[in-house]
C-alpha positions, -999 to +999 in steps of 0.1 A: -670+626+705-641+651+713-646+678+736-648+708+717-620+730+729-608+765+714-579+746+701-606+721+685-620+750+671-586+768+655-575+732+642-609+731+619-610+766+613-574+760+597-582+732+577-617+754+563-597+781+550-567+759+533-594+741+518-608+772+504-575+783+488-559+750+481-590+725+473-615+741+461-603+776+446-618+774+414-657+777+433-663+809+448-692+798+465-668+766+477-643+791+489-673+816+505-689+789+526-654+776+537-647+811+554-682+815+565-676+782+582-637+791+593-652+821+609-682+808+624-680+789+662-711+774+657-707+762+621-674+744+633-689+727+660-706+709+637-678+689+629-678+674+661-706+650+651-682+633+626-659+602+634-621+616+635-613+605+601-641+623+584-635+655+599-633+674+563-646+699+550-662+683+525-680+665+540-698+694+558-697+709+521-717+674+505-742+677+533-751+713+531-752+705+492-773+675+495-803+696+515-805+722+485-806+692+464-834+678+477-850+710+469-853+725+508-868+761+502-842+788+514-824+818+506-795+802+505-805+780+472-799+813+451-758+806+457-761+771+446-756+769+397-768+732+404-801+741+412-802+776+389-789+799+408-770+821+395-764+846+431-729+856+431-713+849+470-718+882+485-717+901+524-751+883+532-743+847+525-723+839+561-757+850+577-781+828+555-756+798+558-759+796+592-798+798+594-798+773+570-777+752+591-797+758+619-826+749+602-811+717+587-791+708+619-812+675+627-803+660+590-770+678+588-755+664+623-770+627+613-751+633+579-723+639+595-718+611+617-729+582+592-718+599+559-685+602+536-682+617+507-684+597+480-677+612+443-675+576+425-656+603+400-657+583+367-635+608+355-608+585+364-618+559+339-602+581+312-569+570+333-585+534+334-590+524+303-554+527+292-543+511+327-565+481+317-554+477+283-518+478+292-526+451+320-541+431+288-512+433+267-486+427+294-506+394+306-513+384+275-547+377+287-574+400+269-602+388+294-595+407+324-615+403+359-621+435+377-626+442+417-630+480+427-620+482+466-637+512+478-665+515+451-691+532+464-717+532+437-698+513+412-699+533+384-660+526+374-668+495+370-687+505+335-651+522+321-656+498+289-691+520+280-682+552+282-666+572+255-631+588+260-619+619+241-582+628+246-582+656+220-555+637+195-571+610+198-601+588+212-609+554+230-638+536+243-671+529+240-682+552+207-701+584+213-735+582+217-769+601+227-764+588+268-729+577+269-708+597+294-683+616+273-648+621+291-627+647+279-592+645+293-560+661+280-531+639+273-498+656+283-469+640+263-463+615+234-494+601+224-493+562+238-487+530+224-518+525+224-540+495+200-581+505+194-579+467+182-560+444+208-594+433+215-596+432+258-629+429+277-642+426+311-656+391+317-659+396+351-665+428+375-677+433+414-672+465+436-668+458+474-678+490+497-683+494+535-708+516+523-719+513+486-747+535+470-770+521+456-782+535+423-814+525+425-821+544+452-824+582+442-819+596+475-783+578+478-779+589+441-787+627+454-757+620+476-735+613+448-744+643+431-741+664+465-704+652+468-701+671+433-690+710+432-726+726+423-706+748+396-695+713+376-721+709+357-704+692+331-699+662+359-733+659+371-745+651+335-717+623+333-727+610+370-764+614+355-752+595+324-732+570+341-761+559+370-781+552+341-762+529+325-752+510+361-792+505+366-792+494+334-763+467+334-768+459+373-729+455+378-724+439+412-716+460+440-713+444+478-710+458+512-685+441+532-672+453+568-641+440+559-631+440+529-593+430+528-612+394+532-634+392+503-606+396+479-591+359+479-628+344+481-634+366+450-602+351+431-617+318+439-645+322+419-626+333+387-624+308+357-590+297+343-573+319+319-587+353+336-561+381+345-579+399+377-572+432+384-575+451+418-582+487+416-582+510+443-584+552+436-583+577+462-596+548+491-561+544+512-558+580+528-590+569+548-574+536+560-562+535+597-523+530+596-528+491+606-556+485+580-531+500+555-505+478+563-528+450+565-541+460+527-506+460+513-493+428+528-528+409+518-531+428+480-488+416+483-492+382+489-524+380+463-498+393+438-473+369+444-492+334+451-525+342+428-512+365+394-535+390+412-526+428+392-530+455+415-538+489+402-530+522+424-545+554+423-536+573+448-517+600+468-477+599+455-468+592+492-492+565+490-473+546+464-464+509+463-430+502+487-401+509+461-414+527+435-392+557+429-414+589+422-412+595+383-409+634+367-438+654+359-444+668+322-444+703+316-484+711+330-485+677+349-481+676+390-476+656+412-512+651+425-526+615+413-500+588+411-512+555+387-487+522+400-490+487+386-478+458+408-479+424+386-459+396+393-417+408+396-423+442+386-436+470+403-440+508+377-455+540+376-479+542+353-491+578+352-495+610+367-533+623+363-552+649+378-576+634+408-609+637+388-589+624+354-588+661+335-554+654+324-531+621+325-493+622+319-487+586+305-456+567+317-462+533+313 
């Protein structure tokens, strides 16, 4: 564990109040806590329970979040819309947050050093289900194969159930009592897109260091905790969609590493199957070496096995070439979609991290 040092301390209490005007702006009580915590010694020293990497405020947030979840009675509940409250952040909230945490500081610290967050956002499969269609038509091949590195609880791995509505148009799964609706705007042209071209998913596993499972409510707590309590438009998707995982029992495996099950999974794919690897918002945790081990494996797999890999992920993240494409008039730069697949390596789209909006390029 680092020493905690006053320098420790300004370092966090820096990263606590960009997150509150950068990350989470649209959430007062987001943005309240984060200052609470920014101003608080004690608060910060919480973080020095969590490994290097996991250092984010965040993480501290999901915690916190998780204990009102699981309906601990205190004061500070009345902040939190996703268990009714409806108090507005206010000059006695710094002062309940840190009794809270006091109280709480057994789970919270234990959170802290075992936990990540974990949104499984399946508002990305609005960004998905195109990227997997055009993988069909360019392959030729309309059964596709599909490995989610970094799943957590697997729910992308259900993007051919839920129903998609892009305001101009829709895709998907119809809508249904149940089914997870996505709304997402679509900036631009609408795509070349074909309701008909007929693709499926013959095959699908999730590999995790740490996967939830969904049949386990109190993992399924954490998934909601990692949610912004004012979203409640999310939680009933994440609701929706662990409903339908339980249902369909889609594979998901822990694996300490990995990078190594990918090959062995090829392996036991039948002939005429285009597999797809799909990683989203996963690489910004890897260690530099790990990264560079990820590329040059996912690389190889492209080159010697017809593997199609399938990026989601920070622009400077990008696959090694790939020029940066221009944004659309209300696009940015945050979410950058890349498709390597045999000689060619393209930008995709340009989406908003939890899939509000896509820009289509592909």
């Amino acid at each position: 564990m680092t020493s905690d040092t006053p320098s420790f301390r300004a370092a966090q209490a820096a990263g606590y109040r960009h997150f509150a005007a950068q990350e989470c702006a649209d959430d007062p009580l987001y943005v309240a806590i984060c200052l609470a915590v920014a101003d608080s010694p004690e608060l910060l020293e919480l973080m020095l329970h969590a490994p290097g990497r996991q250092r984010r405020p965040n993480l501290l947030l999901a915690a916190l979040h998780e204990r009102i979840l699981a309906g601990v009675p205190h004061g500070l509940a009345a902040y939190y819309p996703s268990v009714g409250g409806q108090r507005l952040p206010d000059a006695e909230l710094p002062a309940l947050l840190l009794d809270f945490a006091r109280q709480q500081g057994d789970l919270l610290v234990r959170y802290l050093q075992t936990r990540s967050t974990q949104t499984n956002e399946i508002g990305r499969c609005a960004v998905l289900w195109p990227a997997l269609q055009q993988i069909a038509r360019l392959s030729g091949r309309p059964d596709l194969a599909l490995l989610d590195f970094g799943s957590s609880a697997g729910l992308n791995l259900g993007v051919d159930g839920y129903h998609y509505d892009y305001g101009r148009f829709q895709l998907g799964a119809p809508a249904a009592p149940g089914r997870p609706q996505i709304r997402c705007e679509w900036l631009g042209d609408a795509p070349p897109l074909r309701a008909d071209l007929g693709w499926r998913i013959t095959r699908r596993l999730g590999l995790d260091l740490s996967p939830i499972d969904v049949s386990d409510d109190d993992a399924v707590r954490w998934l909601a905790a990692c949610l912004w309590p004012h979203d409640r438009e999310r939680a009933l998707r994440l609701d929706q969609a662990v409903a339908l995982a339980r249902a369909a029992g889609h594979r998901v495996r822990r694996a300490d590493d990995c990078i190594a099950e990918i090959e062995p999974w090829l392996d036991t794919l039948p002939a005429g199957v285009q597999p797809v690897l799909f990683n989203s918002w996963v690489l910004a945790y890897f260690p530099a070496e790990e990264l560079a081990r990820y590329q040059a494996e996912v690389g190889r797999l492209v080159r010697s096995r017809g593997l199609a890999w399938l990026s989601a992920e920070s622009p400077s993240l990008r696959p090694t070439g790939l020029a940066l494409p221009p944004t659309a008039p209300g696009a940015s730069p945050h979410s950058l979609w890349s498709l390597v697949w045999r000689d060619r390596t393209e930008a995709l789209a340009w989406s908003h991290p939890h899939g509000r909006w896509v820009q289509w390029l592909g």
